[in-house]
C-alpha positions in Angstrom: -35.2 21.8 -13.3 -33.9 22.8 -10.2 -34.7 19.3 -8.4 -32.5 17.8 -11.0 -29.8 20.0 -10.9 -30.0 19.2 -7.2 -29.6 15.3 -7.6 -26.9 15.6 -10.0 -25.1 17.5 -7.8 -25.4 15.2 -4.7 -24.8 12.2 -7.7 -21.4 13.8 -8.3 -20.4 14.4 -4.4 -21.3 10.8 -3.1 -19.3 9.3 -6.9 -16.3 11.9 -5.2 -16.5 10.0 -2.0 -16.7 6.6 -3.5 -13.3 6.5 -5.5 -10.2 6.3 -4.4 -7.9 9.1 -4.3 -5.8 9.4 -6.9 -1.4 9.1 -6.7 0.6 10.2 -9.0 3.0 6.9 -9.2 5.7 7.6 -11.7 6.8 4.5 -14.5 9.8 7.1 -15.9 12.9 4.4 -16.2 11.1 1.6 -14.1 11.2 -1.7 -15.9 8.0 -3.7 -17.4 6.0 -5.1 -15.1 7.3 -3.1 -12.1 5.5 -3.8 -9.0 4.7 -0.9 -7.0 2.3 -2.1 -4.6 0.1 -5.3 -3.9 -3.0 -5.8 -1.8 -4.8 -8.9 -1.7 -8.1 -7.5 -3.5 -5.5 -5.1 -6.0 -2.5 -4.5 -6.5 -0.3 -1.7 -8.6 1.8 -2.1 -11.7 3.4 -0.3 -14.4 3.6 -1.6 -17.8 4.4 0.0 -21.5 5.8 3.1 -19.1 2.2 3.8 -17.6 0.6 2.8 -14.6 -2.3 0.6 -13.7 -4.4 -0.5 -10.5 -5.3 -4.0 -11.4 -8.8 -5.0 -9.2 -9.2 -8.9 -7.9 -13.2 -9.7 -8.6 -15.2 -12.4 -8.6 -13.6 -14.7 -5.5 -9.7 -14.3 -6.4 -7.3 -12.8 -4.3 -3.9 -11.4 -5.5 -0.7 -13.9 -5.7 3.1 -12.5 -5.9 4.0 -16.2 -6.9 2.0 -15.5 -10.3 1.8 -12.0 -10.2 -1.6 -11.6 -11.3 -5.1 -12.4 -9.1 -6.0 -15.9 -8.3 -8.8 -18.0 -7.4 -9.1 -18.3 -3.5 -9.5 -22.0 -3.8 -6.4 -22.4 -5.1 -3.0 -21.7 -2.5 -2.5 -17.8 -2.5 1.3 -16.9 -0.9 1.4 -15.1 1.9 -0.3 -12.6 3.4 -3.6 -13.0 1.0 -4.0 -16.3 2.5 -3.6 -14.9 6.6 -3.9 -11.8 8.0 0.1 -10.7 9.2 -0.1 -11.0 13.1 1.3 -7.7 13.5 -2.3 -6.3 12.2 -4.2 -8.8 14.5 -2.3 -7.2 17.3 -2.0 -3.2 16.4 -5.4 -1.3 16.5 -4.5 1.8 16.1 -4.8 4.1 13.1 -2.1 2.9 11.1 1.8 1.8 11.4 4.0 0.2 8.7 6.2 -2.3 9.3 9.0 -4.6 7.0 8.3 -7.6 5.5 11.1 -10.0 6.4 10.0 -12.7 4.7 12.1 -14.2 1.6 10.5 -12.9 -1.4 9.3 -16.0 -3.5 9.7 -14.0 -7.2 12.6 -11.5 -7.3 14.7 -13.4 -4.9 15.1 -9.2 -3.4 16.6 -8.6 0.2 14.3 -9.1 3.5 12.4 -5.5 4.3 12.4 -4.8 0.7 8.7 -4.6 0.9 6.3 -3.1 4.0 2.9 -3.7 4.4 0.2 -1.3 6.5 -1.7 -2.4 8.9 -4.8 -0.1 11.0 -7.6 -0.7 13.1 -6.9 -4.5 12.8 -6.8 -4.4 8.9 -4.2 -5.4 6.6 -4.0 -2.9 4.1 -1.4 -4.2 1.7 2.2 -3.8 0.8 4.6 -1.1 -0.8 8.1 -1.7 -2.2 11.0 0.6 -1.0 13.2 2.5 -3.8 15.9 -0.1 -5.3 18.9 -0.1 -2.6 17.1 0.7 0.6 15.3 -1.4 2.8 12.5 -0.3 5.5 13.0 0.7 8.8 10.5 0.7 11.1 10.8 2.9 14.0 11.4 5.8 11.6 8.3 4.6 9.1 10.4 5.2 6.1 12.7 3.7 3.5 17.0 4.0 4.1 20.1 2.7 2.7 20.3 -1.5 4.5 23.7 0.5 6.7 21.2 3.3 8.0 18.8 0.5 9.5 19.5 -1.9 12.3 19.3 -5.5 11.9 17.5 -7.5 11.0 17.0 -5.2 8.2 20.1 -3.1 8.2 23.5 -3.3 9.4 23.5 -0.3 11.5 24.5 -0.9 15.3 24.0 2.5 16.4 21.5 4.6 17.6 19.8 7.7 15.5 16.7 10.0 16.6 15.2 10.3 13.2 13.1 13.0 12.7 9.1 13.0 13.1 7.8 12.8 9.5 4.7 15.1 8.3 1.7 13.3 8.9 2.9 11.2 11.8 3.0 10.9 16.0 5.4 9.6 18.0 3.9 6.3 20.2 6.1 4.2 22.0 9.4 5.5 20.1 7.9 4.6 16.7 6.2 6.9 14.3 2.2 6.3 13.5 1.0 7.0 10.7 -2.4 9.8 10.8 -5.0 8.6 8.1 -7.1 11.1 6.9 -10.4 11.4 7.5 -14.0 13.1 5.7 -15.4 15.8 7.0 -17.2 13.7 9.8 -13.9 13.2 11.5 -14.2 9.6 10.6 -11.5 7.6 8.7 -11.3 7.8 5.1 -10.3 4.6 4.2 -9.8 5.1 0.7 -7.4 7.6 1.1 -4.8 4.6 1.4 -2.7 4.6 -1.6 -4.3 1.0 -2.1 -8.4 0.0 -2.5 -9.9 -2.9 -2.7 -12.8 -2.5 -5.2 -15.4 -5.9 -5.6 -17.2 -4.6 -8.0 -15.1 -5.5 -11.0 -11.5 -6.4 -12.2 -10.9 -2.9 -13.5 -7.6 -1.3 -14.7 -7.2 2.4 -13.6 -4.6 3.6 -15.5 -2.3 6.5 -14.8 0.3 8.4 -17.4 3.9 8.2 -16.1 5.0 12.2 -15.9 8.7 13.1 -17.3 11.1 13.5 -15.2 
């Protein structure tokens, strides 16, 4: 009896260490089919007020132009169908930076989006609160006249401040992944997973506001 309880317990830990962790993304007042976040193996979405991590399985990748996963054979937009060069290039453990490419569905400004890159990876993209655009060297959303171009219209210059869980390298703020309790980097800790196994929703209650 003891051996078993022993094995379930080890069961449970290594399940706890498989799944990703768990965000608390908020539908309150979004409209359907809000896109929070897209990977190329997932991507995030809320719809009927609640949220759901849709999974790509079985050889598809994720496509904004369609807004659902999509065969690999057939042409998946950009960046499911290349890895962004700015991931190629940074090998570090992680830094965000604005996509300024025309989005080919909601027609929204350049920098709307930002995508994460670590270590090499691409790790998908996130969407910036409605009116504010990303700014890199601060590694956070703000208002387009906050933000220097090409993303802003701000001419200035501003010391932002260093945001929790981040280190100043070469002026720009790096994000700190976290890691297990090996030291080594927790990659589903990322607010977006990839998971093969299946196309799986993972739903999520929206909480009032």
């Amino acid at each position: 009896m003891y051996f078993k309880l022993c094995l379930l317990f080890v069961s449970v830990i290594c399940s706890s260490w498989a799944l990703p962790t768990d965000f608390d993304y908020d539908c309150t007042g979004l409209p359907e089919n809000f896109l929070y976040w897209w990977a190329c193996g997932s991507y995030g979405i809320c719809r009927g007020g609640r949220y759901s991590q849709i999974d790509c399985v079985n050889g598809t990748s994720y496509d904004r132009r369609t807004g659902d996963c999509t065969h690999n054979s057939q042409a998946v937009t950009y960046p499911c169908n290349s890895v962004p060069e700015e991931c190629l290039i940074y090998k570090g453990p992680g830094l965000r930076y604005p996509d300024r490419n025309a989005d080919p569905v909601e027609a929204l400004p350049p920098c709307t989006f930002y995508y994460t890159c670590a270590y090499g990876r691409y790790l998908g993209h996130q969407r910036c609160p409605e009116g504010t655009v990303y700014d890199e060297p601060q590694q956070r959303c703000l208002p387009p006249t906050q933000v220097s171009p090409p993303c802003g219209t701000f001419t200035g210059h501003v010391d932002g401040p260093v945001l929790p869980g981040t280190e100043t390298v070469d002026g720009r703020q790096v994000i700190q992944p976290q890691t297990d309790t090996f030291g080594n980097v927790d990659k589903n800790k990322w607010p977006f997973t990839n998971n093969r196994n299946s196309r799986n929703q993972r739903p999520s209650p929206g909480r009032a506001v």
